[in-house]
C-alpha positions as CSV (number, residue, x, y, z in Angstrom):
1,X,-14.2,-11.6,-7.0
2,X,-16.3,-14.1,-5.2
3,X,-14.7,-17.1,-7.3
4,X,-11.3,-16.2,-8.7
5,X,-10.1,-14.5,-4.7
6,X,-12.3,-16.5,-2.3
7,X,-10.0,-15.8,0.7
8,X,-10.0,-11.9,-0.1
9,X,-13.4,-11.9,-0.2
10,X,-14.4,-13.4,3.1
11,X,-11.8,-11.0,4.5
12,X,-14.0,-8.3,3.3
13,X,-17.1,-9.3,4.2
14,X,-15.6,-10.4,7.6
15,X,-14.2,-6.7,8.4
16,X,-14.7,-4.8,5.9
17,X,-14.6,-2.8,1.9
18,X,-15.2,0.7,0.2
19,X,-17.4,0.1,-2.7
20,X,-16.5,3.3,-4.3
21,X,-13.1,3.9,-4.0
22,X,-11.4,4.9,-7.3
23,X,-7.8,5.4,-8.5
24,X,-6.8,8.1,-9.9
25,X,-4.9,7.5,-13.3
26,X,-3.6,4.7,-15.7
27,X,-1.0,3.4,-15.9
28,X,0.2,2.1,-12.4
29,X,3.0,4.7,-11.5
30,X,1.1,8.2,-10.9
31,X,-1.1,6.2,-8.4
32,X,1.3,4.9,-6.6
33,X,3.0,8.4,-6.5
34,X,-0.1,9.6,-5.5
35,X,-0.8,7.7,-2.3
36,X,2.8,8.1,-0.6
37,X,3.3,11.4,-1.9
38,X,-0.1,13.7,-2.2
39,X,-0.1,14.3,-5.9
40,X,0.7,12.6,-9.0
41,X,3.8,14.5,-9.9
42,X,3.2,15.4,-13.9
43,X,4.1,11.8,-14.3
44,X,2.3,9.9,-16.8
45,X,4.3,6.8,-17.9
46,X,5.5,4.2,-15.6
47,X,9.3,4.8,-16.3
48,X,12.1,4.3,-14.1
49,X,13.4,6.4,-10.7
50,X,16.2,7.8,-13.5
51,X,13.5,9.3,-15.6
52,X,11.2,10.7,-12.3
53,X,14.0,11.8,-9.8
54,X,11.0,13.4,-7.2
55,X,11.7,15.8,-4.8
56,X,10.0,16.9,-1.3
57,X,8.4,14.4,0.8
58,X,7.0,11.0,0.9
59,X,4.9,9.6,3.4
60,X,7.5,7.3,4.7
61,X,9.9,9.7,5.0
62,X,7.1,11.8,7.2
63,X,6.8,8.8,9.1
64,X,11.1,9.0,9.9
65,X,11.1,12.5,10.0
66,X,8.3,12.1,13.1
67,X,9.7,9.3,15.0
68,X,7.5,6.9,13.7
69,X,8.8,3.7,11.8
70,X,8.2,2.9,8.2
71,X,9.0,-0.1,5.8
72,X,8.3,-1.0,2.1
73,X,8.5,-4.9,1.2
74,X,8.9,-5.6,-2.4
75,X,8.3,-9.0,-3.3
76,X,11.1,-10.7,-5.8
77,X,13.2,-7.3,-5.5
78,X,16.7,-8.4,-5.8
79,X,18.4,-5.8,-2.9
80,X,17.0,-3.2,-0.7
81,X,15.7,0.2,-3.0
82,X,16.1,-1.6,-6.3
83,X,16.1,1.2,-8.8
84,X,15.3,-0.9,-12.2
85,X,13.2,-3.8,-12.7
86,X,14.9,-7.1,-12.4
87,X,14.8,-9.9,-9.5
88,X,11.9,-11.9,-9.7
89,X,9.6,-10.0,-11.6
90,X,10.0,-7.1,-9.8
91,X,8.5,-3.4,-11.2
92,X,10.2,-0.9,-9.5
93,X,6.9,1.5,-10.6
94,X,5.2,-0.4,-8.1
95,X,7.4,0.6,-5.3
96,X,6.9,4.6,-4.9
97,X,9.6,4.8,-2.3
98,X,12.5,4.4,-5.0
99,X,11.4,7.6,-6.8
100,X,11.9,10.1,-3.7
101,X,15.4,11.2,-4.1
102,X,15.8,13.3,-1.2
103,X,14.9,10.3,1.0
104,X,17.1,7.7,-0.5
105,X,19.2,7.2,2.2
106,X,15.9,5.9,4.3
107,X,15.1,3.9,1.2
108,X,18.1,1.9,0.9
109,X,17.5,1.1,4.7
110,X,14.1,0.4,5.1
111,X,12.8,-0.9,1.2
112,X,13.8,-4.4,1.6
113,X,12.8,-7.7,-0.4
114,X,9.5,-9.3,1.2
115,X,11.7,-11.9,2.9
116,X,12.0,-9.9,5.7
117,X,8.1,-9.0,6.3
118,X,8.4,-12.6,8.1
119,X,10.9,-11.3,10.3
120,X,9.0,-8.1,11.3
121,X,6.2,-10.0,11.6
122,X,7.4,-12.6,14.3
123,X,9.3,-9.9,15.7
124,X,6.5,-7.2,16.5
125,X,8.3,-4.7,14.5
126,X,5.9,-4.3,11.5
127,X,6.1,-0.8,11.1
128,X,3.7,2.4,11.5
129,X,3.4,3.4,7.8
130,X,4.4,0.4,5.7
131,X,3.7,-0.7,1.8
132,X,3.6,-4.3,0.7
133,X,4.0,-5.0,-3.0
134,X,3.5,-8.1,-5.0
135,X,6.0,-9.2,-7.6
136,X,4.2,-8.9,-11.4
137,X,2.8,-12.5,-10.8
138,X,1.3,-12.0,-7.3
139,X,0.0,-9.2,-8.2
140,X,-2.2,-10.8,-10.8
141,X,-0.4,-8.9,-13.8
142,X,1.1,-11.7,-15.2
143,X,-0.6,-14.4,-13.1
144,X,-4.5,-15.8,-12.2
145,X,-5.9,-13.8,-9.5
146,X,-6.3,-16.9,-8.1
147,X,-2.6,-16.9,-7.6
148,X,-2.8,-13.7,-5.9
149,X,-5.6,-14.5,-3.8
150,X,-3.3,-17.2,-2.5
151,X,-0.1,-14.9,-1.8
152,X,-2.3,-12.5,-0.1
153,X,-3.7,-15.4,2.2
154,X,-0.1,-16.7,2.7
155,X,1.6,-13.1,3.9
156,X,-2.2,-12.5,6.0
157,X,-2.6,-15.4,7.8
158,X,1.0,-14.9,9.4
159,X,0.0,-11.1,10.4
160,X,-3.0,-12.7,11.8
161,X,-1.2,-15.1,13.9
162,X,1.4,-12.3,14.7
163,X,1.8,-9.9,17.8
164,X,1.1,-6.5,16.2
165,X,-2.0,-7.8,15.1
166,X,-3.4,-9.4,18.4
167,X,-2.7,-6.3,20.0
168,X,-5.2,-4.4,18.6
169,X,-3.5,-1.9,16.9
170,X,-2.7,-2.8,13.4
171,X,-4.9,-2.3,10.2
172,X,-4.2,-4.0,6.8
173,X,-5.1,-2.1,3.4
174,X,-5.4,-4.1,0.4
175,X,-5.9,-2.3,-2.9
176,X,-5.3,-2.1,-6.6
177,X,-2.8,0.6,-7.9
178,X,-5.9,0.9,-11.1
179,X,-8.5,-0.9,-12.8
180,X,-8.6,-2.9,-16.4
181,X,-10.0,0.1,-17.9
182,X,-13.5,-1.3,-17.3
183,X,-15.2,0.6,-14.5
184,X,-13.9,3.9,-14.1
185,X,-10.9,3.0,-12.6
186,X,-13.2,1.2,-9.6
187,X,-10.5,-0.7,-7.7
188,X,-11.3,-3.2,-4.8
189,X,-10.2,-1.5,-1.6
190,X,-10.8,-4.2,1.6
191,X,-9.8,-2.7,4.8
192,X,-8.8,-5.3,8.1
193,X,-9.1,-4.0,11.5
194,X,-9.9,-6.0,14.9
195,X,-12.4,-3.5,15.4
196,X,-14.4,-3.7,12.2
197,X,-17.1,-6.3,11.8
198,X,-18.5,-6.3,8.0
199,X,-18.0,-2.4,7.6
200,X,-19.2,-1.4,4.3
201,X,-18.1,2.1,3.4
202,X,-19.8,3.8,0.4
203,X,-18.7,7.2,0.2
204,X,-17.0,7.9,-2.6
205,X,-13.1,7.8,-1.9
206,X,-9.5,7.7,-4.2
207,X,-6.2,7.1,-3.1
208,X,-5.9,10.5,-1.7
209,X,-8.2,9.0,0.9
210,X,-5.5,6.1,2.0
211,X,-2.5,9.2,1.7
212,X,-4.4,11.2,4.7
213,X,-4.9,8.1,6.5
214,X,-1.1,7.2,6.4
215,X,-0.3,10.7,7.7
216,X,-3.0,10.2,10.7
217,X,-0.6,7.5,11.3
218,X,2.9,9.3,11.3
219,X,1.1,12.6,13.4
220,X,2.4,14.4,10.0
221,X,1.3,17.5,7.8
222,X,-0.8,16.3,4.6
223,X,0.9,16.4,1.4
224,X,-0.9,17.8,-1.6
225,X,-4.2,16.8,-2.2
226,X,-4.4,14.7,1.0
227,X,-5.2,18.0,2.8
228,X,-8.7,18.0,1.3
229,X,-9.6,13.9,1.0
230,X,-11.4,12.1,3.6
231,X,-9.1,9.9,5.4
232,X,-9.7,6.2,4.6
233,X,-9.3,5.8,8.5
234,X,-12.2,8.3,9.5
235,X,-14.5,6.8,6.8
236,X,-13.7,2.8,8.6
237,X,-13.8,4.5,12.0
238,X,-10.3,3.2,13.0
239,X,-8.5,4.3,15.9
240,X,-5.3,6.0,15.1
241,X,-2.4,6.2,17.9
């Protein structure tokens, strides 16, 4: 990682990383099911909202449903809750949201194209429980990681520079849905707080760990397997509130 995502890596040595944090499944869809919605759902494929209509829950709908805020930004989605792949190389598997029918009317308001992260940003309206995904390219899928190193730098050196993060108050989460099938679905997890100075977490932890951390956030009831992880924010020591 050192060489091929130079600016993610002196983010994580700056604040800090979990060296044993795992995903859960292959391919991508389950684990993103898994982190906004407690479990994985039966689902083993990566097909389409039409062919995993999900009911109950998601963590952004928690988030709503407690007075908190919450936002997906999917990069190259063509409009706001995109159901089917399309845009600009946008996979709707990566965007978990889309899948929890009950809660569509909150995800045709707040699942929006990355465009208007900058907004949010500038604004001071980023909100409590909130999902960024890469397109297939910036997500190194189809592109260098060097190119995703570079869209990550782009999108973190404006919430650097941006009100919600000079308050204090505002925590960044960067990780990988699941692994190349090479280390036991390993995945880089590096974790950005004010308060963290070259944290190095070693407990083992799965995505589980980021879906209890999420809820901490939105003052909601776990979902599912969340109820028994450690939260990702109790293993960092972030403040929560």
């Amino acid at each position: 990682m050192r060489a091929q995502m130079p600016y993610t890596y002196r983010l994580a040595t700056r604040f800090g990383y979990a060296d044993h944090y795992y995903a859960l499944a292959h391919p991508s869809l389950p684990n993103y099911l898994a982190i906004v919605g407690g479990r994985q759902y039966g689902v083993t494929d990566d097909d389409p909202p039409a062919a995993h209509p999900l009911r109950g829950p998601s963590v952004f709908g928690q988030a709503l449903a407690h007075g908190r805020t919450a936002a997906v930004y999917a990069d190259g989605m063509p409009e706001s809750c995109a159901l089917e792949d399309g845009g600009d190389a946008y996979a709707v598997r990566h965007n978990p949201w889309a899948y929890f029918v009950d809660e569509r009317a909150g995800c045709e308001k707040h699942d929006v194209p990355v465009g208007e992260l900058a907004d949010a940003i500038a604004e001071q309206a980023l909100p409590n429980v909130g999902l960024v995904v890469p397109n297939k390219c910036h997500d190194a899928h189809d592109c260098d990681l060097a190119v995703a190193d570079a869209w990550f730098r782009g999108w973190m050196e404006k919430i650097m520079a941006g009100p919600d993060w000079r308050s204090g108050r505002l925590a960044v989460v960067l990780t990988a849905d699941e692994d190349d099938m090479s280390r036991d679905n390993l995945v880089l997890t590096v974790v950005a707080h004010p308060s963290l100075r070259g944290k190095v977490v070693s407990e083992p932890l799965d995505h589980y760990a980021l879906t209890r951390f999420l809820e901490d956030v939105a003052g909601a009831p776990y979902l599912g397997n969340a109820r028994t992880a450690t939260s990702l924010g109790d293993a960092f020591g972030l403040p929560v509130g």
